[in-house]
N, C-alpha and C positions, 0 to 999 in steps of 0.2 A: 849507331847500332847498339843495342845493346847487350847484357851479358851474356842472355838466355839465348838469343840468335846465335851467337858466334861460339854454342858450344856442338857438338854432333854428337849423336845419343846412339851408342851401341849397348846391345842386346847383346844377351846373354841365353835365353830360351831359346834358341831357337838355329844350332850348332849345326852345319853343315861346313862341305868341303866348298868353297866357290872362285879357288884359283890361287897364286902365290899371291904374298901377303907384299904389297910397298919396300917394306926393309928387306927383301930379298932371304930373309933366314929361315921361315916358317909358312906352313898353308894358311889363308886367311879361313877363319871358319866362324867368324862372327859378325853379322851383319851388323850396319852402320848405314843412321838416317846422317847426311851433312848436310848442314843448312845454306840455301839456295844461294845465299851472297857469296861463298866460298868459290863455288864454280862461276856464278854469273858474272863480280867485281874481283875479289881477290883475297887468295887463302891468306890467314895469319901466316905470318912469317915463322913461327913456332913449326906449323904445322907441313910448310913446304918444306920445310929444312930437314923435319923427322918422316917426310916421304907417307904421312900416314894417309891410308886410304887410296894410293897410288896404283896398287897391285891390278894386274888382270885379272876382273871380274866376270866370272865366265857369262853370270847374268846380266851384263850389257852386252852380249855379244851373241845372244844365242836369240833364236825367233825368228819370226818375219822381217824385224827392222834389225842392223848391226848398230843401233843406239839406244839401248832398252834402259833407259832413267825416267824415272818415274817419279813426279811431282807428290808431295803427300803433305795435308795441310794437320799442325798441330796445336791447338791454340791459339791460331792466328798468325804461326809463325809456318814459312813454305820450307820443307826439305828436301832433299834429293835422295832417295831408296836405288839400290843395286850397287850398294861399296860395302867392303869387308875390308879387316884387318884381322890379326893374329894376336891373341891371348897376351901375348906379350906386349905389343902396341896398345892395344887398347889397354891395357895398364900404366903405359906410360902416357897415355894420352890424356887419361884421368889424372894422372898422378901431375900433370902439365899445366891443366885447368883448359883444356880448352874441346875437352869431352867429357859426359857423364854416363853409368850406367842407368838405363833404364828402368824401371819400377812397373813395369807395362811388360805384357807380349807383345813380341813384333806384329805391325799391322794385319790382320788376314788380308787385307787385301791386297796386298805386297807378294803374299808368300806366291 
């Protein structure tokens, strides 16, 4: 696997409320693409341990189906759309090396 898969890219543009954050202290209000081996094989150990992206995300859970993840392909690489964390986490999760911010808008066809 390499480096660029194993990191999850939160945004920054694109700030709403979409449920308690993982760490339990703050509302998640910043979306977050994770990359598809995290859910389908297995999170870095880093990142189950700091609970990131863990939170109720009100956007899986609302609609016609109660499993709204959404496949989103980005240079070749598959992520999984409808995870948030909190300003805080995605600080440390950058700060962790095992997320980046964004330099894009979140996908429109996400929103």
């Amino acid at each position: 696997m390499s480096e660029h898969v194993c990191k999850a890219i939160i945004y920054k543009d694109f700030e709403d409320v979409y449920g308690p954050c993982g760490c339990g202290m703050n509302l998640a209000t910043l979306p977050v693409l994770l990359p598809r081996d995290w859910l389908v094989l297995e999170r870095p150990s880093q990142v189950e341990q700091d609970e990131f992206c863990k939170g109720h995300d009100s956007r899986r859970v609302s609609g016609f189906t109660c499993n709204q993840v959404f496949e989103h392909e980005i240079g070749g690489v598959e992520y999984m759309a409808n995870f948030s964390c909190c300003q805080e986490c995605a600080e440390k999760a950058v700060e962790g090396g095992y997320a980046v911010w964004s330099e894009k808008p979140y996908p429109r066809s996400l929103r």
